[in-house]
C-alpha positions as MATLAB code, in Angstrom:
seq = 'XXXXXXXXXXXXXXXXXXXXXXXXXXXXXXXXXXXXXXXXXXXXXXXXXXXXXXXXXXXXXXXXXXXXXXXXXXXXXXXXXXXXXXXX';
ca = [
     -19.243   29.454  -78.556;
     -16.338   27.570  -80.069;
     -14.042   24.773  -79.680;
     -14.500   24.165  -75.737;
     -15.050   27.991  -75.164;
     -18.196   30.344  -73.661;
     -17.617   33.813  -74.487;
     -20.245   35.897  -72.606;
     -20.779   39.169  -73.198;
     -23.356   41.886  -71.672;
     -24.070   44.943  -72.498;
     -26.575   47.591  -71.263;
     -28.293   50.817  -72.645;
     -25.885   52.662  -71.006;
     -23.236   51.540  -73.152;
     -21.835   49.336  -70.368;
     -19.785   46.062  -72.028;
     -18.291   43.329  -69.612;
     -16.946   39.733  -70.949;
     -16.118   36.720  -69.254;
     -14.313   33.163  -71.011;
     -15.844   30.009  -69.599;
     -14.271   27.059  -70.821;
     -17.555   24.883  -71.331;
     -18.035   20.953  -73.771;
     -18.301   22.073  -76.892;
     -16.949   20.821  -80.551;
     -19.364   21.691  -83.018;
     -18.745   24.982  -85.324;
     -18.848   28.258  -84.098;
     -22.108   29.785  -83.331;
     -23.425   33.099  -81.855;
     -26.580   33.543  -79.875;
     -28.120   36.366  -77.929;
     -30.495   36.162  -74.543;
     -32.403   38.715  -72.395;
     -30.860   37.948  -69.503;
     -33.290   38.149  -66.723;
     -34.951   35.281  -68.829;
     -31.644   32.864  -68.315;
     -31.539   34.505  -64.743;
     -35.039   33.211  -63.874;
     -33.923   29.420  -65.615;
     -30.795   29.274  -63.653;
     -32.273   30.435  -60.386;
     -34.208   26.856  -60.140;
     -31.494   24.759  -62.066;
     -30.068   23.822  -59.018;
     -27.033   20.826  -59.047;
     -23.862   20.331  -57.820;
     -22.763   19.875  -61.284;
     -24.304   22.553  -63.144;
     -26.692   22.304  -65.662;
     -26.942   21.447  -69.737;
     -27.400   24.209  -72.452;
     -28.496   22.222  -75.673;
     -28.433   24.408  -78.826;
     -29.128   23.489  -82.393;
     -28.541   27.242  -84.074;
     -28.400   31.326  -83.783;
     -32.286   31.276  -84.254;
     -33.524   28.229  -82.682;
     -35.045   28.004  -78.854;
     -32.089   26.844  -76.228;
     -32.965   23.907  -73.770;
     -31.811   24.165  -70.195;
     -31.503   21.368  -68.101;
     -29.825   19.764  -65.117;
     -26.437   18.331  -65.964;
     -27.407   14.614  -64.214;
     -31.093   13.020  -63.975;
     -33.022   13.198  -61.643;
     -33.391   11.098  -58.512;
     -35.631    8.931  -58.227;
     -39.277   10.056  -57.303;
     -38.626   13.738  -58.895;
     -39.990   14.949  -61.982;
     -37.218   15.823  -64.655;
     -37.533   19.720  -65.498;
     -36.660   21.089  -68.754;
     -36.808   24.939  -69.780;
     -37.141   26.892  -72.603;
     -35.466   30.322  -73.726;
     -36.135   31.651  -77.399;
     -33.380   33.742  -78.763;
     -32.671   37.105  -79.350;
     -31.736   38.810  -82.774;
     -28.394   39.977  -82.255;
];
């Protein structure tokens, strides 16, 4: 990630590469951080909101919190997730 930019990249044993640009809120120094990506796939499969949801990062080794990008209504719990990092 830098200045206002998500560069995801995936790659595969097979030696398989594919990259996508997401322009994203972002203005803190550049940082690089790896997932398994069925973990994220599980998060995002229940992070569901109109406006997307909130990646909060601190550094390369340090768990990433998921959220929902708004609160919740009222009456329903707020849900916050957990992914650890990969070593890249």
């Amino acid at each position: 990630m830098s200045d206002n930019n998500l560069d995801i990249t995936a790659n595969n044993p097979e030696q398989e590469q594919a990259e996508e640009v997401v322009g994203v809120q972002y203005s803190a120094g550049e940082l690089e951080i790896g997932f398994n990506v069925s973990y994220l796939l599980d998060v995002l499969s229940v992070l569901e909101h109109p406006l997307g949801f909130r990646l909060s990062l601190s550094d390369e080794a340090s768990s990433a919190l998921l959220e929902n990008a708004e609160a919740p209504s009222e009456g329903e719990p707020e849900r916050l997730y957990v992914v650890m990092p990969m070593r890249l």
